[in-house]
N, C-alpha and C positions, 0 to 999 in steps of 0.2 A: 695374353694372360699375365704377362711378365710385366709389360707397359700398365697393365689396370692393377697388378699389387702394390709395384713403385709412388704409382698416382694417390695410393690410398696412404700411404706412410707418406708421400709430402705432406697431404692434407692434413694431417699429425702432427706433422712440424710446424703446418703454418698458422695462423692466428684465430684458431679452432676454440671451445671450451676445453679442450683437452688436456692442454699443452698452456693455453695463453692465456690464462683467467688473473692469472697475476700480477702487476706491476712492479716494476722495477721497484719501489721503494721495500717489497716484500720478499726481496731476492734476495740472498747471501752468497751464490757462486753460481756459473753457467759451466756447464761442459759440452763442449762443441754445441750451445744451445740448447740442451737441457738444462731446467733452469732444476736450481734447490731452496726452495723456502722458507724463512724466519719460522714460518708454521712448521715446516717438516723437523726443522735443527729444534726448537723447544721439545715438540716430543720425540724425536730421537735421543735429549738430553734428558728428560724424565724417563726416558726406557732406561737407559745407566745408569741413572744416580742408585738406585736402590740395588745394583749388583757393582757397586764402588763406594761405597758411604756406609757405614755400619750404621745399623738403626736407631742403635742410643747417641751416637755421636751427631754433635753438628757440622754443615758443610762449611769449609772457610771460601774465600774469595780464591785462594789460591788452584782451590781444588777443582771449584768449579768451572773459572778456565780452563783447565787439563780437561778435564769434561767436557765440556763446551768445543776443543778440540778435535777428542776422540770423537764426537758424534758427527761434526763436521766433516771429519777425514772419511766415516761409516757414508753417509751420505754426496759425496762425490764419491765413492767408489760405488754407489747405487746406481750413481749417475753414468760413468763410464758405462756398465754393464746396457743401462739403457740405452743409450747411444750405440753401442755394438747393436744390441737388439733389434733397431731402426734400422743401422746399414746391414744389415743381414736378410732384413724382414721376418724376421721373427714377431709372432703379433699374440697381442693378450686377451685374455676373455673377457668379456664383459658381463657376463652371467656372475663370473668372483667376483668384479667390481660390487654386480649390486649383493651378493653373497655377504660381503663385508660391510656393507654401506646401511643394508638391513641390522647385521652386527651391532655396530657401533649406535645406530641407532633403538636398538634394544636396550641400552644403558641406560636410557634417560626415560624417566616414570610419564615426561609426557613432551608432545612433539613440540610443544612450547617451550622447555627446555631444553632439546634439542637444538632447533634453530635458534634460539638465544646461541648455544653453542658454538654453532656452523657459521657464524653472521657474519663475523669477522673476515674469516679465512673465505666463506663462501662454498656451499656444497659442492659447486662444480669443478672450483679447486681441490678440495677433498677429494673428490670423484677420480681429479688427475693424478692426486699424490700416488693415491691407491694404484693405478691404472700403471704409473711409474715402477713400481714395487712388482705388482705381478712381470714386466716388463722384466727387469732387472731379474728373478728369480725364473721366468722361462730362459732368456740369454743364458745363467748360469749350468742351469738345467742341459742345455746345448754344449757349449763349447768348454762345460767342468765334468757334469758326472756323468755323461755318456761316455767321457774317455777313461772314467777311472774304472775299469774290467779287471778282475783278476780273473787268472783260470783256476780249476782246482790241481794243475799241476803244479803252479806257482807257490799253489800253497804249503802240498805237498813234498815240493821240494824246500819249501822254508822249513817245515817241522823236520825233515831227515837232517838238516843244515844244523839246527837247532836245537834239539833234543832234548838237551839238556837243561835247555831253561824251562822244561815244561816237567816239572818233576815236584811231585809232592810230597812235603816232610812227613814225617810223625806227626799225627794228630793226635788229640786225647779229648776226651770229653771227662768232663766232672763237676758234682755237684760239694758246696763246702758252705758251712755255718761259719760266721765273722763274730766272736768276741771281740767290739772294737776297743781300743785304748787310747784314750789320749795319751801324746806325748807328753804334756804337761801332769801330769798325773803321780801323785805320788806311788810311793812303796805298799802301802796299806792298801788303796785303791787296785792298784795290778794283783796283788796277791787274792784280793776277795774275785778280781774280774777271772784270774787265773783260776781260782775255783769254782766258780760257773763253769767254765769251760770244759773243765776236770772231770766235772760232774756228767755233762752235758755229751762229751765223748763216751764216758762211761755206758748212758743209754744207749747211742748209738752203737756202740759195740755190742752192747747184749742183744742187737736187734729192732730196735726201737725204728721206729717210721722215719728214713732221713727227711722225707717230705716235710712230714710236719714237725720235723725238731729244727731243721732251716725257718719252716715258714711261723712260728711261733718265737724262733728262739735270737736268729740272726741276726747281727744289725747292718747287713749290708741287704741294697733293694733287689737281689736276685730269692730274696725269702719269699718273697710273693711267687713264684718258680721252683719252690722245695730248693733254692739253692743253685739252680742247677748255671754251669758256666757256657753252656753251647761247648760248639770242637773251636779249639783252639794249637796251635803245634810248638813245637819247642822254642823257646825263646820269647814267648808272650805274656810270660808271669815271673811273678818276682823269683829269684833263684832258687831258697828255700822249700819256695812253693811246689817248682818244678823237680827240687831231689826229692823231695818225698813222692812226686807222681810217680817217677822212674823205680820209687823201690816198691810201689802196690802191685796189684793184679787186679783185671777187671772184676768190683763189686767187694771190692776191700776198701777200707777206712785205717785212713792215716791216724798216726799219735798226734797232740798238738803240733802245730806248725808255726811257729811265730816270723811276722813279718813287720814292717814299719804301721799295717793297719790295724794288729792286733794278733790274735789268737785263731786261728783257723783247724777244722775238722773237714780234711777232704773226706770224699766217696769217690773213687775211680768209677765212669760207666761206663765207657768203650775207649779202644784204642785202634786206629788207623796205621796200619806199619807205612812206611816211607812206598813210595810207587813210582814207577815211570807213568805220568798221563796218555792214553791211547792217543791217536791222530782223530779217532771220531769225538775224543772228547775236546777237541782243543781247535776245531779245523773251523770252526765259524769265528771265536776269537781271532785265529793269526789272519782271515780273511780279511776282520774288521781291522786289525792292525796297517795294514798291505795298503788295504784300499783309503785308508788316512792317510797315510805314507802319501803314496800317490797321488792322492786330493789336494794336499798341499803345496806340493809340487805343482800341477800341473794349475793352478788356481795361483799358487806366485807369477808364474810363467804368463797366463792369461792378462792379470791386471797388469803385469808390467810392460808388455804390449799394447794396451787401452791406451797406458799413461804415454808412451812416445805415440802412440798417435791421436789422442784427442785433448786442445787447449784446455786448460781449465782458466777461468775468471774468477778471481775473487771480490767479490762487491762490497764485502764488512770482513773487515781482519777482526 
């Protein structure tokens, strides 16, 4: 049994569609004979550019390099993983293969467009890339995230450790009409906008609908919202803004409040007093923290065992 799994990963290795549908002229690097191709590094370099390249911006030559890089380096590290995968025998599905290969071939409105597509690189080579990838993400699978386990004592004992950083300020929720002001704005201007405002407080004290005196009246876009700020806690608003919160009670209305954006009419509607967070509130986050922690770790540790034990080639600097 041992002798007929080995047999089947040579045959992988060896001059199969698998593995060997490429020519050297289409290679960019080998690891320990896995190969990485011109095909693979172009779209592993379209998968970054659009989460490294702002959208209005253009790409320069320089940039693109550093890119061209990063996807390279993304790409032999696929390859290491691979290579582990083979001498471990670790093996991939090929039911994904054709799961993706149906995929991708769903993008194109007709198989005539497609294979124009595929022509180049050749579907059997596409077949392999894919094949390479699931390869690389079962390896991972293996010798990364089955090691990274927390217990829930572990966790437990982090929150008793830590306490303190799991504590929640004062909150406050409140809803507020915006008389805005330009800066530029003369005397005459602020003094009539000051008396809108005036005014405008005036209803709202007598009771008047803060809903619709925000959403008719406001010039800030929470009027669409009667105004309303969500919970926010101390220190998230401009200072003024926050002494007059401190001196309301829930379902009171502030005097004017002026700030750099003008003229403001709070309404207090709840307050959250300061809390210590329970452990059942907090115990899937610090899990999710722990087992990152330890992904990282044990996932540097892994690759940098690949790297002293398998050659890398590079074919195109």
């Amino acid at each position: 049994m041992i002798f007929l799994r080995t047999l089947i990963f040579m045959l992988i290795l060896a001059p199969t569609p698998l593995f060997a549908t490429t020519t050297d002229s289409n290679l960019v690097a080998r690891v320990g004979g896995i190969p990485v191709t011109s095909f693979e590094l172009n779209r592993q370099i379209n998968k970054i550019i659009p989460l490294r390249v702002s959208f209005h911006g253009g790409v320069s030559a320089e940039r693109i390099k550093e890119i061209r890089q990063e996807a390279l380096k993304d790409l032999i590290e696929r390859a290491y993983k691979v290579k582990y995968a083979i001498d471990n025998e670790i093996s991939g599905s090929s039911a994904k293969v054709d799961a993706q290969m149906k995929k991708i071939k769903g993008n194109f409105k007709t198989d005539a467009e497609y294979e124009k597509a595929v022509a180049v690189e050749t579907e059997t080579a596409l077949r392999a890339s894919l094949y390479r990838q699931i390869l690389a993400t079962a390896a991972e699978d293996l010798a990364v995230t089955s090691k990274v386990l927390v217990s829930d004592e572990e966790v437990a004992k982090y929150y008793a450790a830590n306490k303190h950083i799991f504590f929640m300020p004062k909150q406050f929720r409140a809803s507020h009409i915006l008389i805005k002001v330009d800066p530029s704005s003369n005397d005459a201007e602020r003094a009539a906008l000051k008396k809108k405002a005036e005014e405008i407080l005036a209803r709202a004290k007598k009771g008047e609908d803060f809903f619709n005196l925000a959403y008719y009246n406001s010039d800030d876009r929470t009027k669409y919202v009667g105004g309303d700020l969500g919970m926010f806690h101390a220190g998230q608003t401009e200072k003024p803004f926050e002494e007059a919160l401190l001196k309301l009670k829930v379902g009171g209305i502030s005097d004017l409040v002026w700030t750099r954006y003008g003229y403001h009419i709070i309404k207090l509607t709840q307050v959250n007093e300061p809390r210590q967070l329970s452990f059942d509130e907090v115990k899937l986050k610090i899990k999710s923290t722990l087992e990152n922690k330890r992904r990282k770790k044990v996932y540097a540790e892994w690759i940098s065992s690949l790297k002293q034990k398998y050659k890398v080639e590079l074919l195109v600097q």
